[in-house]
C-alpha positions as CSV (number, residue, x, y, z in Angstrom):
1,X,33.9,13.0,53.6
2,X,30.6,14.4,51.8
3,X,32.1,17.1,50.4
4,X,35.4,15.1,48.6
5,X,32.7,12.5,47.3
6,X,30.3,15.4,45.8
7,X,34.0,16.9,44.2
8,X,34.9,13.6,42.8
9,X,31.5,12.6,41.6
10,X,31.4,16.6,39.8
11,X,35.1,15.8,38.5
12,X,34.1,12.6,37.0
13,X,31.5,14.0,34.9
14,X,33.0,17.4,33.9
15,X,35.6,14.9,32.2
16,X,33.4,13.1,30.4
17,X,31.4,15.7,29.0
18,X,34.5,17.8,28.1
19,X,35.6,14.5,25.8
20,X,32.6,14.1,24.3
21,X,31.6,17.8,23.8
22,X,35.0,18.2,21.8
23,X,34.4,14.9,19.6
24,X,30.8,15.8,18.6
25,X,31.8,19.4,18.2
26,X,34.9,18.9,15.5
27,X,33.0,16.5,13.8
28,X,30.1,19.2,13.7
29,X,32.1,22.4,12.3
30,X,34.4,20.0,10.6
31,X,32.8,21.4,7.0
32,X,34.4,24.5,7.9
33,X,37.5,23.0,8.1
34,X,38.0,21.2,5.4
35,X,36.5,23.3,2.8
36,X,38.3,26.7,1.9
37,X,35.5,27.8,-0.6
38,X,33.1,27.5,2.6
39,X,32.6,31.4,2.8
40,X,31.2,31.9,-0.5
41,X,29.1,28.9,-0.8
42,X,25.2,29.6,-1.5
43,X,24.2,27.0,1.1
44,X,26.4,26.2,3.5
45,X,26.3,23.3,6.4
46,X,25.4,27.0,8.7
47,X,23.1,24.7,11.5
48,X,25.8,22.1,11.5
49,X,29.0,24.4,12.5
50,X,26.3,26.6,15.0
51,X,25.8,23.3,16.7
52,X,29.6,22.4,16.6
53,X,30.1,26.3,18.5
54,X,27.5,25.0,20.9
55,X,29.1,21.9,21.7
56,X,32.2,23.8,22.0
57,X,31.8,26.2,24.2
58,X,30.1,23.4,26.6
59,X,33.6,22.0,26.4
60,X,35.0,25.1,27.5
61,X,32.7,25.3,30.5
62,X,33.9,21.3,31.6
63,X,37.2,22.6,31.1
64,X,36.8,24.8,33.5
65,X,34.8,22.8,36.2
66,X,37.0,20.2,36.2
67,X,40.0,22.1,38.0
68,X,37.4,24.2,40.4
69,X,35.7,20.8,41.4
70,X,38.6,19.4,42.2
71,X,40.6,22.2,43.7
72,X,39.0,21.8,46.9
73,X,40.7,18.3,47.6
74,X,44.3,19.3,46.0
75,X,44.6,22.8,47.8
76,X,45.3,20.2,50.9
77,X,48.4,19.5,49.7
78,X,49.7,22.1,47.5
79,X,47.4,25.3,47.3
80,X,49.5,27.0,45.0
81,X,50.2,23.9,42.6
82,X,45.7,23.6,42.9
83,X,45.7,27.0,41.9
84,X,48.1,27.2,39.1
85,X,46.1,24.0,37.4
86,X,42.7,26.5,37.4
87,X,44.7,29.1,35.7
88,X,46.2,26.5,33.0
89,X,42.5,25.6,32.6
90,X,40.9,28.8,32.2
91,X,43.5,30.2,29.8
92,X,43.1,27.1,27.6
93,X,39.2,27.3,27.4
94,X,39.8,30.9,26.6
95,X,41.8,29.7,23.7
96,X,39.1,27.4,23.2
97,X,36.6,30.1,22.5
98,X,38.8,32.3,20.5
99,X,38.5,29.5,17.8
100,X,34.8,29.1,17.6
101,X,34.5,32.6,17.5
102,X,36.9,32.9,14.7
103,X,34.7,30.1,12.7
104,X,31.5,32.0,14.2
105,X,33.0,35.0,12.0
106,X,33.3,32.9,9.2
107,X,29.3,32.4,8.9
108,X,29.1,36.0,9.3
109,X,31.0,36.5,6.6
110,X,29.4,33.8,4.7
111,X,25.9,36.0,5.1
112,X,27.6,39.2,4.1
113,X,29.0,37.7,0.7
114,X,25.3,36.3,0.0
115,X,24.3,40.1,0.2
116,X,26.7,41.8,-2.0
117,X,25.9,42.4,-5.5
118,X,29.2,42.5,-6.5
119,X,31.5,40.8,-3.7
120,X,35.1,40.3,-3.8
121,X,35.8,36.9,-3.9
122,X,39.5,36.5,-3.7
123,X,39.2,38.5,0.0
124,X,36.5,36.7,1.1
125,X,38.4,33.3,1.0
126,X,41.5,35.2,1.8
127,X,39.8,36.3,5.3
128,X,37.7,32.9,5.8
129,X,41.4,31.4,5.7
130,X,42.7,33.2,7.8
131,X,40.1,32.6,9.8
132,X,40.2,29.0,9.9
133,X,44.3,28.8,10.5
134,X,43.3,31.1,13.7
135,X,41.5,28.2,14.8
136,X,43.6,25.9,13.8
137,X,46.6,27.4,16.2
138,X,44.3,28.0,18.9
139,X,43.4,24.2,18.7
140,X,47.2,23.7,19.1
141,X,47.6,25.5,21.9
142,X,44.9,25.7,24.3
143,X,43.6,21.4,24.2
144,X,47.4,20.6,23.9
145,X,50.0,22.8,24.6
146,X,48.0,24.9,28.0
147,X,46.9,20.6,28.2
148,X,49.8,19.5,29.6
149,X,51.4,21.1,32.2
150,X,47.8,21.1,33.8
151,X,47.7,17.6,33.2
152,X,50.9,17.5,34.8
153,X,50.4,19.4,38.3
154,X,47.2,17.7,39.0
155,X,48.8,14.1,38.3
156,X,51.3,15.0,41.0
157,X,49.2,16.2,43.6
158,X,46.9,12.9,43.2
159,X,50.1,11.0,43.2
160,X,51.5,12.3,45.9
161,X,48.4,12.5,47.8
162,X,47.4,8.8,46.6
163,X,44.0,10.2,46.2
164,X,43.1,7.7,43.2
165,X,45.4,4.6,42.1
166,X,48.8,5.0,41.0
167,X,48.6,3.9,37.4
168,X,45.9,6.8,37.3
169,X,48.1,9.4,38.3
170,X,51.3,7.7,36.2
171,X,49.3,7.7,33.0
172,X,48.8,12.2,33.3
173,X,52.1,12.2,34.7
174,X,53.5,11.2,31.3
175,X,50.4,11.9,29.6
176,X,50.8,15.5,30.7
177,X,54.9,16.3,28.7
178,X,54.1,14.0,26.3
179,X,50.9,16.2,24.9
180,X,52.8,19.6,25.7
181,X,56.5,17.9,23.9
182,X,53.2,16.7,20.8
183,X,52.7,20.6,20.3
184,X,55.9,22.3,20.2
185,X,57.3,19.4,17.8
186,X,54.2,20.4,15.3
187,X,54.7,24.3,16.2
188,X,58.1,23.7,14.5
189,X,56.8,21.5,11.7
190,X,58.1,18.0,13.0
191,X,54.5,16.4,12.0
192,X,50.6,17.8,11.3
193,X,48.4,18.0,14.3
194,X,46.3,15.3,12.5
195,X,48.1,12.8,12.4
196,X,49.7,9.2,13.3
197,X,53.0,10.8,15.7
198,X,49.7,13.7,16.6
199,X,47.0,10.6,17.7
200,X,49.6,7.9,19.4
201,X,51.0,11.3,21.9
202,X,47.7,12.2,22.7
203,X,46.8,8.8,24.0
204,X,48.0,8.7,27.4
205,X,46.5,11.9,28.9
206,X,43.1,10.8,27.1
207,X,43.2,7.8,28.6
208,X,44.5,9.6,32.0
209,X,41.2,12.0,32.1
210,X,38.9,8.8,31.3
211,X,40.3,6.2,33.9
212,X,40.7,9.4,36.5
213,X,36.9,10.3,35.4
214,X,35.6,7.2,35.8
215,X,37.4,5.9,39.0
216,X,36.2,9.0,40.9
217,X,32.4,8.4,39.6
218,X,32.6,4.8,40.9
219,X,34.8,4.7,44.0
220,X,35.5,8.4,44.5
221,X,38.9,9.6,46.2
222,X,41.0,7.0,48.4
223,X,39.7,7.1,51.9
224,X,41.5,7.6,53.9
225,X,43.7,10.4,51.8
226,X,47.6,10.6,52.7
227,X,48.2,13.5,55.7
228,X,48.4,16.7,53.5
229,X,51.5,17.5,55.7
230,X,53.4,14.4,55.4
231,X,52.6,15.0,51.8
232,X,54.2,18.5,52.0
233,X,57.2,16.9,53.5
């Protein structure tokens, strides 16, 4: 159908630009990051992290599209389970934008300590780090731990509904706990976000969104799909 091809095709591309939006935005407000005397600086990298907020909230809006494009196919087969992976997506680009907006503050900040003749420095950097660990937990939770079971629902529905190729939907069926079980182990300190244990667990639902993202750009969904009430069954 015209309609599951144009959802696919819209899918496929909401994927990839929600990867590369997020890459070229860390990498962007990354001096924010990294650097706790950021908020006090004379000249700070200020075009650099506005770009990285751009870039961000782009990400945000794939986030969302991805879900809505693709809830007309799923509600076929589970119209609740289509529904619940919107709401996972929504809440976890509003996480999204909680953190630039919390870095966003930070350049505020930045101009008001450049205007004071007399600033306190030791609550500026108090409030810029702050700041940045708000972001910092908000990057926990919404691209990882609101990430999964998202990753999750949908990699059952296009499982069950053999809508793209099994190894597809196998890869964001365990791509899905494995990022979610990846955030509560560094929400109780079992390892950084950054690192090794954080990269390898991430893996499988990146490679999920690019091999579903690229499958339904090239060959779309399976035709013909499985009978939505045999699926139900």
């Amino acid at each position: 159908m015209k309609t599951n091809r144009t959802s696919a095709n819209l899918a496929g591309i909401l994927f990839i630009i929600a990867a590369v939006a997020a890459i070229i935005g860390v990498l962007l407000y990354h001096p924010i990051l990294k650097d706790p005397t950021y908020v006090i600086q004379a000249s700070p990298r200020e075009t650099s992290v506005l770009w990285g907020a751009f870039f961000e909230i782009i990400t945000a809006l794939a986030v969302i599209g991805t879900p809505l494009s693709l809830y007309p196919v799923l509600k076929k087969y589970n119209e609740r389970m289509a529904i619940a992976c919107v709401g996972f997506r929504l809440l976890e680009a509003g996480i999204i934008i909680i953190g630039i907006l919390s870095l966003l503050t930070i350049v505020t900040l930045n101009h008001e300590f450049a205007k004071e003749i007399k600033p306190n420095t030791v609550s500026y950097l108090l409030v810029g780090k702050s700041l940045v660990a708000l972001h910092n937990w908000t990057f926990l939770f919404g691209p990882n731990l609101l990430l999964g079971p998202s990753t999750l629902m949908t990699a059952y529905l296009l499982y069950t509904s053999r809508l793209v190729p099994r190894f597809i939907s196998i890869l964001g069926l365990a791509g899905g706990p494995l990022v979610f079980s990846c955030a509560i182990l560094v929400v109780f300190g079992a390892f950084p976000q950054v690192s090794v244990w954080g990269g390898l667990l991430a893996i499988p639902v990146f490679l999920y969104e690019m091999s579903l993202a690229i499958w339904l750009l090239v060959k779309g969904f399976n035709s013909p799909v499985a009978d939505p009430v045999t699926v139900l069954r």
